[in-house]
N, C-alpha and C positions, 0 to 999 in steps of 0.2 A: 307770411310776408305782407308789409300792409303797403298798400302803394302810393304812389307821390304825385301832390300837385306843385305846381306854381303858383304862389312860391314854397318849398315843399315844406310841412309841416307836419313832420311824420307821429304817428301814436307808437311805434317800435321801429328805434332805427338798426334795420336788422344790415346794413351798409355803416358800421361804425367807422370805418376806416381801421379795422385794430391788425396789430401785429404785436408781438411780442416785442420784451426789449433788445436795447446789446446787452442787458447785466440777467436778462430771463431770458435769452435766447435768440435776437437779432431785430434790428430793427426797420425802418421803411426808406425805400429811395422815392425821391420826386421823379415824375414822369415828364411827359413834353408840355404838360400845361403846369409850369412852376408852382406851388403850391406856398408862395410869399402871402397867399391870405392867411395863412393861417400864425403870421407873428406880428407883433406890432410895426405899424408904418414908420417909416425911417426918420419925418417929422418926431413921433410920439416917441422915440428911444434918442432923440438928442434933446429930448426937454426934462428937466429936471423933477422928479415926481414930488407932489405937494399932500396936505394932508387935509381931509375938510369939506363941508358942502355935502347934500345930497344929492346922488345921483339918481335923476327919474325915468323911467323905462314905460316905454307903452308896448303893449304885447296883446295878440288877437281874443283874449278872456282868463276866465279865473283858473288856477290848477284845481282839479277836482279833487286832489288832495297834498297834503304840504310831506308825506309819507313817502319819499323819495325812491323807498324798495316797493313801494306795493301799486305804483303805476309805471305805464310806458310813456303818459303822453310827455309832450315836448314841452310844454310848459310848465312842467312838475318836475323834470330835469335844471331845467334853463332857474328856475326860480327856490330849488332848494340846494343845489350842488356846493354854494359857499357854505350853506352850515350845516349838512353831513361832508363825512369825509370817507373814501373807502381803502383796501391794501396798497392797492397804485393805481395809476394816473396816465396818461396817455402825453408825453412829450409831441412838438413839432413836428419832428421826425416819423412819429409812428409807434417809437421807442417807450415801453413798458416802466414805469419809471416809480419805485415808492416814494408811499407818502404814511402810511400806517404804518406799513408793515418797513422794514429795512433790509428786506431782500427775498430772493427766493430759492430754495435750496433744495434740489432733488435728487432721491437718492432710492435704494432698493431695485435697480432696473427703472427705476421713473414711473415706479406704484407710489412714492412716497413724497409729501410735498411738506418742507418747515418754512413755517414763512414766522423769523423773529419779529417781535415787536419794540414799535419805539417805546421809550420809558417817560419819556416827559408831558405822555398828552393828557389835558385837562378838558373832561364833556364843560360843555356850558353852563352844568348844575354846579361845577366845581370836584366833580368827583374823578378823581383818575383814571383813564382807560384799562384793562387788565386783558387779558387772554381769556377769561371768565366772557368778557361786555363779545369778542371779537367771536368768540366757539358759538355763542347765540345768535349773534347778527349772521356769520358765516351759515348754520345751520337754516335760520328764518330766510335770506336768500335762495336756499335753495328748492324751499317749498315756494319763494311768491314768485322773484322773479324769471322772466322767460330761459333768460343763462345758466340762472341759477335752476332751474329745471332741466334743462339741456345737459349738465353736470352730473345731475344729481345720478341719474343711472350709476355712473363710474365711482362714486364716493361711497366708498363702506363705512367709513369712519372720520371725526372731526372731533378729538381735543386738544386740552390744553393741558401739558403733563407741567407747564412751571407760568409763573403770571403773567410772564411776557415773549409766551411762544404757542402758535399755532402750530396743529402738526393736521395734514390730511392725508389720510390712506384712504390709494384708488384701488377699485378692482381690475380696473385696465388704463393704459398709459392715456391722458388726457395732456397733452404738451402746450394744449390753448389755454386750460384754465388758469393762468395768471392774464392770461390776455383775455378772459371771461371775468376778470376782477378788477382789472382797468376799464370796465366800460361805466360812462356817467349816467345810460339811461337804466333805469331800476338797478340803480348802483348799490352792489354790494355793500352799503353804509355798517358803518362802525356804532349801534346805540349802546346807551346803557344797558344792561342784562335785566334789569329791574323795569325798565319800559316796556321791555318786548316780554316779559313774563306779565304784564299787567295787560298786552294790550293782544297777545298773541299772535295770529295771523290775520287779525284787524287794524285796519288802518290806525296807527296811532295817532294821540289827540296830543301827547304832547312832545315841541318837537327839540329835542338835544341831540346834538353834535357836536361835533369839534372844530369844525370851521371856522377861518376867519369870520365870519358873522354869525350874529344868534337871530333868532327868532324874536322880534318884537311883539307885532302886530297883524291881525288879520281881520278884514273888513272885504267879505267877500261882494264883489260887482262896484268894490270902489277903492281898497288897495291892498296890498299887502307890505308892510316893512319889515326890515333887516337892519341890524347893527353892528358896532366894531365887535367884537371878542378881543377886549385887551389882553387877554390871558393867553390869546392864540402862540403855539409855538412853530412856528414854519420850517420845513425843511431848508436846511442847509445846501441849496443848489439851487441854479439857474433858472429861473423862471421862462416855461418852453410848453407852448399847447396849453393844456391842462395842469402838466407838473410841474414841478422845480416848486419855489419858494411863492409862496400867494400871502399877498401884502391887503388888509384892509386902508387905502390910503380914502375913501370918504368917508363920512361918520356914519351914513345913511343910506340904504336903496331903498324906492318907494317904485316898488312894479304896480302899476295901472292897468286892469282890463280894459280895452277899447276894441272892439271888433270891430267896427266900423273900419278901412282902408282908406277912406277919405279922411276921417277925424283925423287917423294915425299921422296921415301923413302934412295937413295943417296943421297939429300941435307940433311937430317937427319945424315947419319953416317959422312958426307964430317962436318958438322957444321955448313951451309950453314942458315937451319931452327934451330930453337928453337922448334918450336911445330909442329906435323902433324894429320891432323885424317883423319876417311878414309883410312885406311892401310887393306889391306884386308888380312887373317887369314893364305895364305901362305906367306907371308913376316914375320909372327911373327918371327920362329926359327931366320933369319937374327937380328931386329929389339934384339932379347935378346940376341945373341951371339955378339952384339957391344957393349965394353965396356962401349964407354959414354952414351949409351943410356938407358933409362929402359921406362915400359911401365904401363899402368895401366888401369883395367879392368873396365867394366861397368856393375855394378851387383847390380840390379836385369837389365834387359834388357827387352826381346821381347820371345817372342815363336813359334814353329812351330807346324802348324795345319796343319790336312787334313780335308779339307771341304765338308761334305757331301751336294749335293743336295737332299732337301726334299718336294721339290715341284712338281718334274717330276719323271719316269723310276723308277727304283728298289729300292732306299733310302726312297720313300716316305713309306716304309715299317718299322717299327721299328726293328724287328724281324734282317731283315739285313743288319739296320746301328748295332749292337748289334753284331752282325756275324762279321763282319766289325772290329772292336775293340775288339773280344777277337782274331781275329787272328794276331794280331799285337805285335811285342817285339821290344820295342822302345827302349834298349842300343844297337843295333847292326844300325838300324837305325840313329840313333844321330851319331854314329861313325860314320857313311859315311857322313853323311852331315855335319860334323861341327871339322871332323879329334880331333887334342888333347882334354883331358879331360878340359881345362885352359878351353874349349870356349862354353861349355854347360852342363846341369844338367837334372835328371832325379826326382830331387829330393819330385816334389811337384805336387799335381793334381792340385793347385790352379792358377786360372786364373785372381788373383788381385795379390797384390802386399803389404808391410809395412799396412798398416792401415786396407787394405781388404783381407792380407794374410791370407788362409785357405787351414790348410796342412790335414785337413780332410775329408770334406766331397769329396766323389768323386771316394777316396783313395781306396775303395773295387773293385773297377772295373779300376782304370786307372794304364795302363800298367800289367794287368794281361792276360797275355796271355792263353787262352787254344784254344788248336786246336779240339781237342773233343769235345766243347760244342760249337764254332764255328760252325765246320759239323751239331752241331742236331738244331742248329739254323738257319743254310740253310734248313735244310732237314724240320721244322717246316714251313719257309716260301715259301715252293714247290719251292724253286729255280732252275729253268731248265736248266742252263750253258750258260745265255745270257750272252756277254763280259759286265764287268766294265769298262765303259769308264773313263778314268782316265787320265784329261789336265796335261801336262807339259811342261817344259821348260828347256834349256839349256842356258839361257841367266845368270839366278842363279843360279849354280852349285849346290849349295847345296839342292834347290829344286827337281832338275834330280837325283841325288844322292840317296837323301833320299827315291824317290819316288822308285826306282830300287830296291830298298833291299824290301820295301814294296810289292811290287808286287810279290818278291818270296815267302815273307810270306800270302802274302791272298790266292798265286795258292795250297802252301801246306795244307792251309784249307780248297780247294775246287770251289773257284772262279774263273773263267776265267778272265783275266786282260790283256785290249785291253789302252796300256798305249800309249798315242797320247803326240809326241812332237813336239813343236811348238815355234815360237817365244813370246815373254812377252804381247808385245802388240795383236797377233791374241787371247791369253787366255785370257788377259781381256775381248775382246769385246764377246768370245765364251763362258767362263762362265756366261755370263747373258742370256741364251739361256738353258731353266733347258730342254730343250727335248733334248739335242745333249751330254747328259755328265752326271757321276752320283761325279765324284770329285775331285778337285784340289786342288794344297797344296800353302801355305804363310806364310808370315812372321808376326805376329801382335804385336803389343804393347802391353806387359803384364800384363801393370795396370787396374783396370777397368777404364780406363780413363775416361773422362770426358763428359756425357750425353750431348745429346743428338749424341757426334761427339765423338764417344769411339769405345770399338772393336767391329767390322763389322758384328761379328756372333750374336749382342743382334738383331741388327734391321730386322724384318722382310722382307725388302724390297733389303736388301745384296745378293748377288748370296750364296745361301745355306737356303735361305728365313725359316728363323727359326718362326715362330709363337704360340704363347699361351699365352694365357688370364692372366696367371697366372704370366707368365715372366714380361708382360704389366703393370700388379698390383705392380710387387717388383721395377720393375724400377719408376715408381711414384714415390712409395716410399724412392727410394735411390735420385734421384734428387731433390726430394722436402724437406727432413728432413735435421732439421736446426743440427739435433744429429745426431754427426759420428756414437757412435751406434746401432741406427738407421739404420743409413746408411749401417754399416757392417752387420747389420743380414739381410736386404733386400737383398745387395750382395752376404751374405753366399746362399737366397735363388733360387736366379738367377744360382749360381753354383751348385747345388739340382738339376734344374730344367736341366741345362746345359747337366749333367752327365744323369740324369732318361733319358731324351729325346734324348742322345746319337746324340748332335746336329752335334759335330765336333769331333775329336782325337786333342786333345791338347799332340803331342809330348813328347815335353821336353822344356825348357827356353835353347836361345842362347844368346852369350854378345856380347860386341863391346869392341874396347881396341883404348887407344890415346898412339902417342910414343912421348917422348919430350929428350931433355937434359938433363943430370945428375945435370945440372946447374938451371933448372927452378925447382923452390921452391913455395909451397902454391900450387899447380895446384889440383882443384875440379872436379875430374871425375862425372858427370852430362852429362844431354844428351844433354847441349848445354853448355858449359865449358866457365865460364866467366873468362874474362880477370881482372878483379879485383883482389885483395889480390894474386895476383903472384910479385914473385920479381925473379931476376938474379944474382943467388951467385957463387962463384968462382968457 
């Protein structure tokens, strides 16, 4: 798991939000914090889309490579996802949705997986996709990317018995991996079979896909362009999230590195940019008190946790991770870490998201505070006034923040709080050390993302080293069932288990926000905002 800042910029978003579809198997509900960022604003669906113009994007630096499968970072997603394409797509909804492939079809007890292919797609070189281009990219997925590793255990075999069908035999029932072939980061991309035989499992150099846009240009620390793909043929449906139909309506995208946060957000008010992300949550007030600009939220988002160690020192106690969490009152906390209400919520115990939303179980014990039954749950576990070692940092403000108001609330229930701050990088390497520390806080991806590479608190072997037999059984079960619900009640029981075993304090949900032009139209708040169905109106 890699963890999140403000504004989060993940290198693996192991919190994809994914769920499988309704036509692979079910798809996601909205929770209590509506999740309307994620389609176009109601202005930009009654204006008429135009064709034309380039659109300019500033973004925090370069991708370190334009190889879409063979990085996690966020700007190697965000920046090649128009022109590779992979099986399916991630709908509005949550919903599993094709775009290569034309469906997915299991069968054998649910060892067997044929995923048909379209017939009319044309790479950027001009050469037709075949089942040949998809059994190589499918296979080279599954050596690079992190999913496609997670997979791979379960896959015995990947061909192609006709040009335009994939067939995958598992050795054991994987019911996520269509929803491990919907994710946009180190996306399962569709290349030609003669790229990836020239270039191996080395980044390639040269880049084709099928994407509304091809590859123009690259002029690394000063731009990258994209262009139309006339030849592009889009699916026939609904444009939603990620999937449905993706329309090239500019001629042009020209992504700009600028890390600088001040530049970003001056060429934004100057006109300079069209799009920015990465704005971090003191620039908001600015970013809305400019006329031409408006902004738009990313909800649901990420959460913040404090991490109990339960394998070393005083947490390995239940009694006072329990202590621990009723002395906690997380709206004064959230205030300090995350300042206006626009950029967090209190509203839900649940630790998934649309399809694994669950605003109940949990909900008797998260964020109830009592300081009284705290003390008799110290005084239960003969607590003696050893300090809480508690990592932190000032690198993310809002981790220092948050942790500070904490601290006064655990002293007024009785704990001594030896709060250690440190740089980002000394708490990584010192939280894997469970004798030197009982907790530190982050940021994680709110969905139950995607097994086996999901939030960091399910796996055992994470710093906070959660274990039971019991957790081990439901996740089986959620990764293996071909039924979303299935799936959800496995997850509901993982959150049961979550809460009883008082593994971590799940906070509150924080968001992220993109600033653009009053002129950019269509724009899809998603956690990697694609350039497609955007156009530039007056």
């Amino acid at each position: 798991m890699v963890d999140s800042k403000v504004p989060r910029r993940r290198l693996l978003r192991t919190g994809l939000f994914l769920g499988a579809g309704a036509a692979l198997g079910g798809g996601w509900m909205t929770g209590p914090e509506k999740t309307a960022g994620l389609l176009p604003t109601a202005a930009a669906a009654s204006m008429t889309p135009v064709k034309g113009g380039t659109l300019k994007v500033a973004q925090v630096g370069d991708p370190p490579t334009l190889d879409i499968m063979a990085s996690t970072a966020d700007v190697v997603t965000n920046d090649t996802q128009a022109i590779f394409e992979g099986f399916f797509a991630l709908d509005a909804n949550g919903n599993a949705q094709p775009v290569l492939a034309t469906g997915a079809q299991w069968s054998n007890g649910n060892l067997t997986l044929t995923l048909p292919l379209r017939t009319n797609v044309l790479f950027h070189n001009g050469a037709q996709m075949t089942a040949a281009d998809a059994a190589a990219s499918f296979q080279r997925w599954l050596r690079l990317a992190p999913l496609g590793q997670s997979a791979a255990s379960a896959v015995k075999e990947v061909s192609a018995p006709d040009s335009h069908t994939l067939v995958v035999q598992l050795s054991r029932p994987l019911g996520l991996l269509p929803v491990y072939l919907a994710s946009a980061n180190a996306m399962a991309a569709v290349m030609p079979r003669s790229i990836l035989e020239k270039y191996g499992d080395k980044p390639v150099q040269e880049y084709i896909g099928t994407g509304p846009y091809m590859f123009k240009e690259w002029k690394p620390d000063a731009y990258l362009r994209l262009v139309r793909w006339d030849k592009y043929a889009p699916v026939r449906q609904a444009a939603s999230g990620y999937a449905g139909q993706r329309i090239a309506y500019v001629d042009q995208v020209t992504i700009f590195p600028v890390p600088d946060v001040n530049t970003r957000l001056a060429g934004m008010k100057s006109g300079e940019y069209d799009l920015a992300f990465s704005v971090p949550p003191d620039q908001y007030a600015q970013a809305k008190a400019t006329p031409t600009l408006r902004v738009a939220f990313l909800k649901p988002s990420e959460w913040f946790i404090f991490n109990l160690n339960k394998k070393g020192r005083m947490f390995t106690d239940l009694k006072m991770r329990q202590a621990f969490r009723k002395a906690l009152d997380h709206r004064p906390i959230m205030e300090a870490a995350f300042g206006p209400q626009e950029f967090w919520s209190i509203a839900s115990p649940t630790i998934g998201y649309l399809a694994y939303q669950d605003d109940k179980t949990g909900a008797d014990v998260f964020n109830h505070q009592d300081i009284p039954g705290a003390k008799e749950l110290l005084k239960q576990a003969n607590y003696n006034g050893q300090p809480l070692v508690w990592l932190t940092t000032k690198n993310y403000d809002y981790m220092y923040k948050g942790a500070l108001v904490a601290k006064s609330q655990l002293e007024a229930a009785g704990f001594k709080v030896d709060l250690q701050v440190m740089d980002w990088a000394t708490l990584v390497q010192r939280r894997g050390q469970p004798d030197v520390y009982d907790v530190f806080q982050t940021g994680m991806g709110g969905a139950p993302a995607i097994p086996p590479a999901m939030d960091a608190f399910v796996v055992d072997k994470w710093p906070g080293w959660w274990s039971n037999p019991k957790k081990d059984e439901a996740m089986q079960k959620f990764e293996g069932s071909v039924s979303l619900a299935d799936r959800k009640a496995a997850w509901s029981e993982v959150q049961r288990l979550f809460y009883e075993d008082a593994v971590a304090i799940k906070v509150g949900d924080f968001y992220d926000y993109f600033i653009m032009q009053n002129k950019v139209q269509g724009f899809t708040a998603v956690d990697f905002p694609p350039y497609w169905n955007i156009w530039l109106g007056s």
